[in-house]
N, C-alpha and C positions, 0 to 999 in steps of 0.2 A: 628922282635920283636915288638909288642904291646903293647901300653900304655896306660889304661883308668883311665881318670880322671872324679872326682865327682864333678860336680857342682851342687848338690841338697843342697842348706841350710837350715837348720831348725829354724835358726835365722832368715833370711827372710820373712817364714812363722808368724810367729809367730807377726816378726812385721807387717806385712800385716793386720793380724786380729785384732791385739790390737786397731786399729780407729774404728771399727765395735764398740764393747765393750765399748768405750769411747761414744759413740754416743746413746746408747741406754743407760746408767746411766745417760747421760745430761736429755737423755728425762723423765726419772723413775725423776729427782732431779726437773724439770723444771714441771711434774706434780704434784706432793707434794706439792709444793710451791703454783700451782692455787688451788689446793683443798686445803691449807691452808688458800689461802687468801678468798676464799668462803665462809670458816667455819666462818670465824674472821666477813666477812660482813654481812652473816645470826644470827650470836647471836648478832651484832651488832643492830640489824632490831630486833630482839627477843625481847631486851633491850628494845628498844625503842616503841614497841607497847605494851609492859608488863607497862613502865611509862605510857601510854597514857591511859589502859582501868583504869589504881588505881590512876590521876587524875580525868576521868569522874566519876567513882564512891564518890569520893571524891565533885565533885559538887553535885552528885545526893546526896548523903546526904544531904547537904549542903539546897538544893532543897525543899527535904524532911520535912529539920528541918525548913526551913522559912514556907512554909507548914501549918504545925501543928501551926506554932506560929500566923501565922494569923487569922489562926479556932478560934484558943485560945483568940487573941483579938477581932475578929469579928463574933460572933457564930452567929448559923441561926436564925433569929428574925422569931416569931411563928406567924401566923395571927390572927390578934384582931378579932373576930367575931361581934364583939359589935360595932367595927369600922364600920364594912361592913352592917352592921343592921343600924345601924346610914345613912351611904352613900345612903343605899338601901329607906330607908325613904324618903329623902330629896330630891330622884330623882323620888319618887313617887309623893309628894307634888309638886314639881315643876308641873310637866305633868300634875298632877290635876287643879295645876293654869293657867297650858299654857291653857287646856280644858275650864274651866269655862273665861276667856278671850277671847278664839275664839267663844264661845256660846255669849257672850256679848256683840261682837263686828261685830256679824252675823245678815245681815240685814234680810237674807231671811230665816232664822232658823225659825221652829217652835213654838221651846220652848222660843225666844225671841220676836216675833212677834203674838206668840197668833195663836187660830184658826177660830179668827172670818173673814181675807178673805174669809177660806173656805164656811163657814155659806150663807156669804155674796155671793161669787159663784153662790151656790145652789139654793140661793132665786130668785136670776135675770134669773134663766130657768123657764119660763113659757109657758108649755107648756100641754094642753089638756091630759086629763083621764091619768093622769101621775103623781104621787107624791112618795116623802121619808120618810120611815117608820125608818131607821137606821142607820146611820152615824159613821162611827169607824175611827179615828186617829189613825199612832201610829209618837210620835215625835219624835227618833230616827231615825228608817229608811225614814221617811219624806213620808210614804206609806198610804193607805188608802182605807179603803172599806164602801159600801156604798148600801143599799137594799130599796127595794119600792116595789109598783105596778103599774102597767097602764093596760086598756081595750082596747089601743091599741100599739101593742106592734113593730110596724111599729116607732114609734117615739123612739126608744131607741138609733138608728143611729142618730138618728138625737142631740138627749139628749147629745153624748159624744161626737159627731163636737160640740158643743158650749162650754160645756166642756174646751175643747181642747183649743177654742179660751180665755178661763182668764188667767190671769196673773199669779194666783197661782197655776195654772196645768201644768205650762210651763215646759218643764223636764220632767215629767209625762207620761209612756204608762201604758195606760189600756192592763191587759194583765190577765183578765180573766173576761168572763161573763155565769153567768147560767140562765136558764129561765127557769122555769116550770109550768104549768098548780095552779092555784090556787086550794085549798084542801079545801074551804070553800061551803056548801051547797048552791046553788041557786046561784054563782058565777062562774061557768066555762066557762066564757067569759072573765073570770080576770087572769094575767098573774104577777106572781111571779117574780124578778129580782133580782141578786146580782154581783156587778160588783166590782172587785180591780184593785188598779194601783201599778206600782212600779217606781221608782226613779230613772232615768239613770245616776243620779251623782253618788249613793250611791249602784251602783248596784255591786260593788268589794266587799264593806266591807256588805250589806248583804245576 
């Protein structure tokens, strides 16, 4: 005779599984809560940069309005032209005095010395079938030109080496000479000259 007994429970089952289920609500409860506490720290941040930009705005007016109030007590001053005409004057007067002061206080200027060295120069060349018919100053550039004749025209080198050697020629190149045949009838033995110099102090500004 045969006896079979059942030892399958269903109760055992059952509680086997119920920790499974216990374990995956922990987790479903335990993520809730971090996405709770997320939420709560990101509107928390929300808060707090929403206070930050309606402070800055709050200076920037603030800003704005000192701003305006200072335009308002200190507006843009126009320029006096009269002022500047006035200035522009008295810096031209000046200059005119500094000028008329250094012409005055210039030993070797023309216009304060005169041009009888030159005269005086010219007169102590003596030298054969040679003379001056034209003499031109000019007192600013400190320059000058000067025309004759001579029948012999061998002596014009020689004419501006002595030249050369006055006092009032010093600075001085001759730095142009023309000669031409004299145009006068029964004179084609006579030679035509014009000779200029220019000024090696004053050679920038003319």
């Amino acid at each position: 005779m045969k006896q079979q007994i059942n030892l399958f429970q269903t109760d055992l089952i059952a509680g086997r599984q119920q920790p499974a289920i216990l374990n995956y609500l922990y987790g479903l409860i335990a993520l809730v809560v971090i996405l709770a506490i997320f939420s709560v720290t990101l509107l928390f941040d929300i808060d707090n940069t929403q206070a930050e930009i309606s402070s800055t705005r709050q200076e920037l007016q603030q800003a704005q309005i000192k701003v305006q109030l200072l335009q308002v007590q200190h507006p843009k001053k126009q320029i006096n032209t009269l002022l500047t005409n006035k200035i522009k004057q008295s810096q031209d007067m000046q200059n005119s005095l500094e000028h008329i002061i250094h012409l005055l206080t210039d030993k070797t200027s023309d216009q304060t010395q005169g041009f009888s060295r030159y005269l005086s120069a010219f007169a102590r060349q003596t030298l054969p079938n040679l003379w001056l018919s034209n003499i031109v100053i000019d007192a600013q550039t400190k320059n000058l030109r000067f025309s004759g004749s001579t029948y012999s025209p061998q002596n014009l080198p020689v004419l501006l080496q002595k030249l050369q050697g006055e006092a009032v020629f010093q600075g001085k190149v001759f730095v142009k000479l023309q000669m031409k045949q004299s145009e006068e009838e029964g004179l084609s033995n006579k030679t035509d000259f014009i000779i200029s110099t220019r000024d090696e102090t004053q050679g920038d500004k003319s």
